[in-house]
TIPA-90346 format. One line per 8 residues: number of its first residue (from 1); for each residue x, y, z of N, C-alpha, C. Coordinates in steps of 0.001 Angstrom, whole numbers, plus 524288, in hexadecimal, padded with zeros to 5 digits. Layout:
// TIPA-90346
NUM> X,Y,Z,X,Y,Z,X,Y,Z ~ ...
//
This chain:
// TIPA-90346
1> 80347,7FB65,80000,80000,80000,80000,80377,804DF,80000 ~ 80192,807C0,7FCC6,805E0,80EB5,7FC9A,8009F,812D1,7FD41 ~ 800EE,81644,80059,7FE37,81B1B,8016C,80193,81F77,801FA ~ 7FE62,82363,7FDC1,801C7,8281F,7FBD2,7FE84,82BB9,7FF38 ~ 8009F,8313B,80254,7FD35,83499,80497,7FF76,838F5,800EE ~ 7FA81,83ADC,7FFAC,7FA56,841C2,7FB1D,7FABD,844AB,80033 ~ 7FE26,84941,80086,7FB87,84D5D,803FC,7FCAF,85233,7FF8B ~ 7FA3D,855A0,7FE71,7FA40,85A4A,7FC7A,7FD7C,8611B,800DA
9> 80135,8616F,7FDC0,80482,86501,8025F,7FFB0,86865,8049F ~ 802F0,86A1D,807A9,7FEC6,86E4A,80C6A,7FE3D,87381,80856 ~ 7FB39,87560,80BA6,7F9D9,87B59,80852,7FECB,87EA3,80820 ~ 800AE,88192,8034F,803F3,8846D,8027F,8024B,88A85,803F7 ~ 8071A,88D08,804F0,805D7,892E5,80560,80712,89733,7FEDE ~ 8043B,89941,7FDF9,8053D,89C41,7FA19,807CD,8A372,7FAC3 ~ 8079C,8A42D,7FF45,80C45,8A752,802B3,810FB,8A867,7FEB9 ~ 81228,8A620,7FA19,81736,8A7EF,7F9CB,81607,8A59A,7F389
17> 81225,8AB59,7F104,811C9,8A8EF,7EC5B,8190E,8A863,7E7B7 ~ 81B71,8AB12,7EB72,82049,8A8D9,7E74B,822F9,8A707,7E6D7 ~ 8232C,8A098,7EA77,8218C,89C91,7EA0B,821DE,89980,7E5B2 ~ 821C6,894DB,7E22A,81F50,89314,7DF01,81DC9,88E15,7E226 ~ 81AB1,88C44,7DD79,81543,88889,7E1EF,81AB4,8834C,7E310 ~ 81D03,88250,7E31E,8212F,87DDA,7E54D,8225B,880E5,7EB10 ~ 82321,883DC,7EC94,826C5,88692,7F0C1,821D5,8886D,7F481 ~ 81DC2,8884C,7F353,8182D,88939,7F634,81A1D,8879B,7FD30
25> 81909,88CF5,7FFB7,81A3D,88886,804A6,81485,886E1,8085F ~ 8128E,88386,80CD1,80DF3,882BE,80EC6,80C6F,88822,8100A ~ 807EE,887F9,81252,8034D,88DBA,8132A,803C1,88AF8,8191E ~ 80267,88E46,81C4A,80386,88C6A,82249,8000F,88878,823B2 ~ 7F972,887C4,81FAD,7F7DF,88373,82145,7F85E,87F11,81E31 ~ 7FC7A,87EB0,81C59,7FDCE,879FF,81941,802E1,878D2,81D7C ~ 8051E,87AAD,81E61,80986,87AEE,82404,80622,878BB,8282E ~ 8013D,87A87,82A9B,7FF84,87600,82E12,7FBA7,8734C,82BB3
33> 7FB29,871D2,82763,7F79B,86D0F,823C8,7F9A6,8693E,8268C ~ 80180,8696D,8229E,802D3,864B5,8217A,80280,860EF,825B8 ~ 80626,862C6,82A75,806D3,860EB,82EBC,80056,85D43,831A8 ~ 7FD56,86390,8301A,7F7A0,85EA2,8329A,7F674,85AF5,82EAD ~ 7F7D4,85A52,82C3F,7F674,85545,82745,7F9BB,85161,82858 ~ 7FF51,85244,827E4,802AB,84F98,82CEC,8014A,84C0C,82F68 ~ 7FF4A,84FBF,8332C,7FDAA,84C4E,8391B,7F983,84993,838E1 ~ 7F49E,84B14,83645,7F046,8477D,83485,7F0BF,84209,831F8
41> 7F5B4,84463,82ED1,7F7CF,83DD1,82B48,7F99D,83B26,82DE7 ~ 7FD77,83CA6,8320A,8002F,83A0F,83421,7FDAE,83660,838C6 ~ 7F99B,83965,83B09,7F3B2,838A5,84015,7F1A0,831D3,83B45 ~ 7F2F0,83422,835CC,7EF24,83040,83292,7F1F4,82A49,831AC ~ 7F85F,82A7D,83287,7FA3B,82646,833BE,7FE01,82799,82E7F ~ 7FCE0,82BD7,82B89,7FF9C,82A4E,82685,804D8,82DD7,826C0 ~ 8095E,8288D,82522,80E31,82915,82625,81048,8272C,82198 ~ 811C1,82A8E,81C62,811E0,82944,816C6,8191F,825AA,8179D
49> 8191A,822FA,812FD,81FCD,820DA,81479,82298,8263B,810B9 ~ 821A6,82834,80EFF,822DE,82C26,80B76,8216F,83159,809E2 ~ 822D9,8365E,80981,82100,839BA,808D9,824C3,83C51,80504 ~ 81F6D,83CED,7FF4E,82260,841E8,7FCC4,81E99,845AA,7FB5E ~ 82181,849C1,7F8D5,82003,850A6,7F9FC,81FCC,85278,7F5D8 ~ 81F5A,854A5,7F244,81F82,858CF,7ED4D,822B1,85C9D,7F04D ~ 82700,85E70,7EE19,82B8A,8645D,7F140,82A39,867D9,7F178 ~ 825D1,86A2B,7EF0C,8231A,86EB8,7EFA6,821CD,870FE,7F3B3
57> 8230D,87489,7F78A,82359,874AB,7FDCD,81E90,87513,80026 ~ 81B0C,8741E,7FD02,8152F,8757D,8014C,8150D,86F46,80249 ~ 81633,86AE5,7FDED,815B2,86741,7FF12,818C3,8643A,802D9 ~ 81F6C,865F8,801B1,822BC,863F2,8052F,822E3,864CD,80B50 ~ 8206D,8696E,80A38,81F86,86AE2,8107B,81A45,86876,81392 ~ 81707,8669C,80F19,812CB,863B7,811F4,81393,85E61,814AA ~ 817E5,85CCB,81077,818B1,85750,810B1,81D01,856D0,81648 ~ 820DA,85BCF,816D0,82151,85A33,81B20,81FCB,85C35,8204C
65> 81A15,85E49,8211C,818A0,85FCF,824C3,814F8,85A4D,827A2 ~ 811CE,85804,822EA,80F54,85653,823CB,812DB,84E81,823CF ~ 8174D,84D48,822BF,81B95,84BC2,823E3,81DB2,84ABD,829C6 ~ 81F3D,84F22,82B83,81FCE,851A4,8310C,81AA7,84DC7,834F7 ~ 815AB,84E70,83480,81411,84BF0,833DB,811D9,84777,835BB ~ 814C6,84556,831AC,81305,83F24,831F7,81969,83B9A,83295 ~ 81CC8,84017,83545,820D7,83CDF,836D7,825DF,83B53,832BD ~ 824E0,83D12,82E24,8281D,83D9E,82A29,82BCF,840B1,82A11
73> 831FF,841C4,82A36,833BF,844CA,82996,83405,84863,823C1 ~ 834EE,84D75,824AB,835A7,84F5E,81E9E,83858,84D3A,81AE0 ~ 83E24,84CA6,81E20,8421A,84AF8,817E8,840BD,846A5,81697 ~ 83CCE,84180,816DE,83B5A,83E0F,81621,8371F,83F53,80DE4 ~ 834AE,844FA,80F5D,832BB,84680,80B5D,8333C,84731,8086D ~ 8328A,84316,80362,833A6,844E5,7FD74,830BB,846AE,7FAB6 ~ 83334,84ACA,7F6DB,83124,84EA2,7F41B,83041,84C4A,7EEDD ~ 82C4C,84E36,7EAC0,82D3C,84B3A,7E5F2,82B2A,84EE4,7E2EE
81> 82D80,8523A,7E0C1,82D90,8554E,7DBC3,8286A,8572B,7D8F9 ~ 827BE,84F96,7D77D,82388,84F99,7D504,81E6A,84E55,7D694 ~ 81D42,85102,7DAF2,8198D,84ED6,7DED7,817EE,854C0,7DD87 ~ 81B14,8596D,7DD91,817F5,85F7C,7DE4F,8136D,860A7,7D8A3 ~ 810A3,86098,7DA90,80BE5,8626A,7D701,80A79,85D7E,7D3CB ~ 80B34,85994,7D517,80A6D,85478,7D218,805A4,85383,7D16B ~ 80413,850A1,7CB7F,7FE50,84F7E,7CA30,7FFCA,84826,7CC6C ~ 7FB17,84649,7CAA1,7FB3D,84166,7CE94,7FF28,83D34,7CB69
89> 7FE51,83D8C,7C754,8033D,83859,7C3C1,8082E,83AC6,7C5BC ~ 80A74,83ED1,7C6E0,80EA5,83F76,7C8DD,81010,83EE0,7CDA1 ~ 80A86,83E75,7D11C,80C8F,83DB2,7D67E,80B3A,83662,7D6A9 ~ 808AF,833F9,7D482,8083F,82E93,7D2DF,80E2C,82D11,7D1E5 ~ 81018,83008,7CF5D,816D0,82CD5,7CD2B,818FC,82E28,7D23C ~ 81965,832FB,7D526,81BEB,83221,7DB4E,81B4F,82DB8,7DDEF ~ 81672,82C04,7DE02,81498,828FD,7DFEB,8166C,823C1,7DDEB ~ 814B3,821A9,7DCA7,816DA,81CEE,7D87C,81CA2,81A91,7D921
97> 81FAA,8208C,7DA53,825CD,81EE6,7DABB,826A3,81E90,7DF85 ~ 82486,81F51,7E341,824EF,81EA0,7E892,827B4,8180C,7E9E6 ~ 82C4A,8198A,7ED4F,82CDC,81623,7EE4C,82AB2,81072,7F1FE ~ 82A66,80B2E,7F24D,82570,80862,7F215,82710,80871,7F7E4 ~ 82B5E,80915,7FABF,82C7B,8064D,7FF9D,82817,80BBE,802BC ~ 82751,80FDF,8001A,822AD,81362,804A7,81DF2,811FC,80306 ~ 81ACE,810CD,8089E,813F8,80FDE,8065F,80F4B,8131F,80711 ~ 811E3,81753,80987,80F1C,81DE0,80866,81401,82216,8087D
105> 81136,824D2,8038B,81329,82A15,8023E,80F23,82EFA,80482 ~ 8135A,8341C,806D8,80F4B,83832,80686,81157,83A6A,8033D ~ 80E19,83D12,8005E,80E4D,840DD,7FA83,80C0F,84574,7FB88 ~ 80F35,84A09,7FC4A,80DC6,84EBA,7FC8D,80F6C,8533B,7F65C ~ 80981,85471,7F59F,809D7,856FA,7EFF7,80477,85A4A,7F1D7 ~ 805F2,85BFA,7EB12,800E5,8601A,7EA27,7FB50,85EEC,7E6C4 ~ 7FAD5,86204,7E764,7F3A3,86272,7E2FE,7F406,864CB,7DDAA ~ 7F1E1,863A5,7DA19,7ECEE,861B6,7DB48,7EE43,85A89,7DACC
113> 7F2F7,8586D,7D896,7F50D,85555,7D879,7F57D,8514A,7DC11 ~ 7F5D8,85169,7E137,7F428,84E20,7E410,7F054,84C5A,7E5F5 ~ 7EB83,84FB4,7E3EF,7E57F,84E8C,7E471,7E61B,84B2A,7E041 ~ 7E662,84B89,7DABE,7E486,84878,7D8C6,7E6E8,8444B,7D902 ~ 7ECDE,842F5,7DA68,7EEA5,83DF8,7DC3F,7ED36,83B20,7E04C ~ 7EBA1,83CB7,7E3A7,7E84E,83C4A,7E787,7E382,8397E,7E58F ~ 7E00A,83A10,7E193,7DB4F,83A76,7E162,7DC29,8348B,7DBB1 ~ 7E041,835C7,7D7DE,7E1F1,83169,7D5BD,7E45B,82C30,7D82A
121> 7E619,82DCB,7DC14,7E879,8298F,7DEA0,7E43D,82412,7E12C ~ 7E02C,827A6,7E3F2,7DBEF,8259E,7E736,7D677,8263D,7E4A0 ~ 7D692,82713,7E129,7D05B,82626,7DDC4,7CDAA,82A16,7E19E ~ 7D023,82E73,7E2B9,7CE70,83173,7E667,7CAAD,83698,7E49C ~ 7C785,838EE,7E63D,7C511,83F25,7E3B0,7C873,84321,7E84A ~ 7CC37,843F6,7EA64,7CBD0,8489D,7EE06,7CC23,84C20,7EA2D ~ 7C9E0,850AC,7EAD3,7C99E,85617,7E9A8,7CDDE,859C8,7E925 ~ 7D085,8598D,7EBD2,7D562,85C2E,7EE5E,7D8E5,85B4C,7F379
129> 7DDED,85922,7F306,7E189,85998,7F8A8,7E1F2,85E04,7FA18 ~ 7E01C,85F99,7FD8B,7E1CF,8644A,7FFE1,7E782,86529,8027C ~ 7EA12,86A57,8036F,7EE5A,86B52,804EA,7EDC3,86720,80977 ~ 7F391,86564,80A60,7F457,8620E,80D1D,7EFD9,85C21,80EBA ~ 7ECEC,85AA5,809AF,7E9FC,85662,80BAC,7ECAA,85128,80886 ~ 7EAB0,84D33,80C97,7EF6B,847C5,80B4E,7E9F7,84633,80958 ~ 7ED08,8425C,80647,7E9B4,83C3F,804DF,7EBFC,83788,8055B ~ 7EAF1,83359,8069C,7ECF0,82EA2,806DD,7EAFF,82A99,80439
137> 7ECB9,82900,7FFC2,7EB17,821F9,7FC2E,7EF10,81F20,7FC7E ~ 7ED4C,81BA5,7FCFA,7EE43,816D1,7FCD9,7EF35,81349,7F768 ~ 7F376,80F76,7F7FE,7F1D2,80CE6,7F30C,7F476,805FE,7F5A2 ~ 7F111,80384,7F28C,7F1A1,7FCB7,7F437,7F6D0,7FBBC,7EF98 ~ 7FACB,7FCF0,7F082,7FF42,7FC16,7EC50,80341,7FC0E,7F029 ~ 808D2,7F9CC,7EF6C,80C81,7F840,7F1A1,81101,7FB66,7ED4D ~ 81153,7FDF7,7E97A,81446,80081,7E6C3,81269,80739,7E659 ~ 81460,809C7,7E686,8140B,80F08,7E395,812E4,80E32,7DFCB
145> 814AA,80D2F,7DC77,81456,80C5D,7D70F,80FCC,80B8E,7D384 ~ 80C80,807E6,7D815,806B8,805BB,7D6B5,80346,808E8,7D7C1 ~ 80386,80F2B,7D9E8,7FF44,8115D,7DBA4,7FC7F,81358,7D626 ~ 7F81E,81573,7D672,7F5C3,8177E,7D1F4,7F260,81A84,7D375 ~ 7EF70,81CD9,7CF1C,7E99D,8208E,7CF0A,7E58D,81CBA,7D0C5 ~ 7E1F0,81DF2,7D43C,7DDAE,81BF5,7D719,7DEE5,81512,7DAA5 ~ 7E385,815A9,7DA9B,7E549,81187,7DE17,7E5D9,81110,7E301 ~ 7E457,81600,7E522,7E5B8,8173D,7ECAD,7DFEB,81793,7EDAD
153> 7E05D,815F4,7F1D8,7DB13,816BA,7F6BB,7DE1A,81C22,7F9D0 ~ 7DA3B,81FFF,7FBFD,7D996,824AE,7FDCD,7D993,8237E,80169 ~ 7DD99,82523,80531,7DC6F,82441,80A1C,7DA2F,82897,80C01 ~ 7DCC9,82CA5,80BE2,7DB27,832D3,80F51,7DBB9,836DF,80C57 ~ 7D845,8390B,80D45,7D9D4,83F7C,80BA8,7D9C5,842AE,80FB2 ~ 7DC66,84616,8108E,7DDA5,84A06,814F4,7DE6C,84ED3,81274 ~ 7DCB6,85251,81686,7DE52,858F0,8161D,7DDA2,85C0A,81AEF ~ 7E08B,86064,81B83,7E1BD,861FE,81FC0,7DD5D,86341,8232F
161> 7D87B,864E6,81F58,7D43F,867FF,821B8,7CFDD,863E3,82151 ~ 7D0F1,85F00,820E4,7CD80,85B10,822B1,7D057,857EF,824E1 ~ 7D44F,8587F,827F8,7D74A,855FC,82D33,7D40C,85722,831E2 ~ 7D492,85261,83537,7CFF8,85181,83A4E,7D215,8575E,83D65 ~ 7CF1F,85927,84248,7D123,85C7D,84655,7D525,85BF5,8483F ~ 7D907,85F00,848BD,7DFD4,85D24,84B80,7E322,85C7A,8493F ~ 7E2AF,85C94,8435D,7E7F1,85D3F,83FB4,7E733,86239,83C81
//
């Protein structure tokens, strides 16, 4: 069994339109998103064997707030290029190459791209990930390699502002 978790970086600040959208840094409530998303995941048992990031700093910084966490150290976090702004066949080939000895990945990226991978992955309809909301599928496969479009069961969808009282 391999289960991939989507989280969509936390909310960015637009504070500094000159900037370009790679160098975006969090908005202060994407600074305490990540962390409560964090702790909710972590409350949820889920402890990925792997975590990678798109380098784009709203994301990298999500990934390691919400990292922090769940007990992960940062430098453990890999970045992958081609994860920033990725449509879903490109984040599918991330995927795919994953190495087999991890049996969950967390994947921190953006939109609108990870909704619909998200939504291809799990024969899923969500609407939209919101800043900082995870998803978790599942797939009955023993390779990376074997995952596909509508092959995962949905486990969760999460977002910050439908987290229980206390996170």
């Amino acid at each position: 069994m391999k289960t991939i978790y989507l989280v969509r970086h936390a909310k960015s600040s637009w504070d500094f339109p000159e900037l370009d959208d790679f160098q975006r840094p969090l908005s202060s409530r994407g600074k305490s998103d990540a962390p409560r998303m964090g702790k909710f995941l972590n409350d949820q048992q889920i402890h990925p064997d792997l975590v990678v990031s798109s380098p784009a700093e709203r994301a990298i910084k999500t990934a390691k707030k919400v990292a922090a966490e769940l007990g992960i150290d940062k430098r453990e976090i890999v970045t992958d290029k081609s994860v920033y702004h990725a449509w879903p066949d490109r984040l599918l080939k991330v995927v795919v190459e994953l190495d087999d000895q991890h049996t969950s990945v967390m994947l921190f990226g953006h939109n609108p791209g990870l909704t619909e991978f998200a939504n291809q992955l799990a024969g899923a309809s969500i609407e939209n990930i919101p800043t900082t909301g995870a998803v978790g599928i599942s797939f009955e496969v023993n390779y990376w390699r074997d995952i596909g479009y509508e092959a995962g069961k949905l486990l969760f969808f999460h977002y910050p502002k439908g987290l229980p009282e206390g996170y």
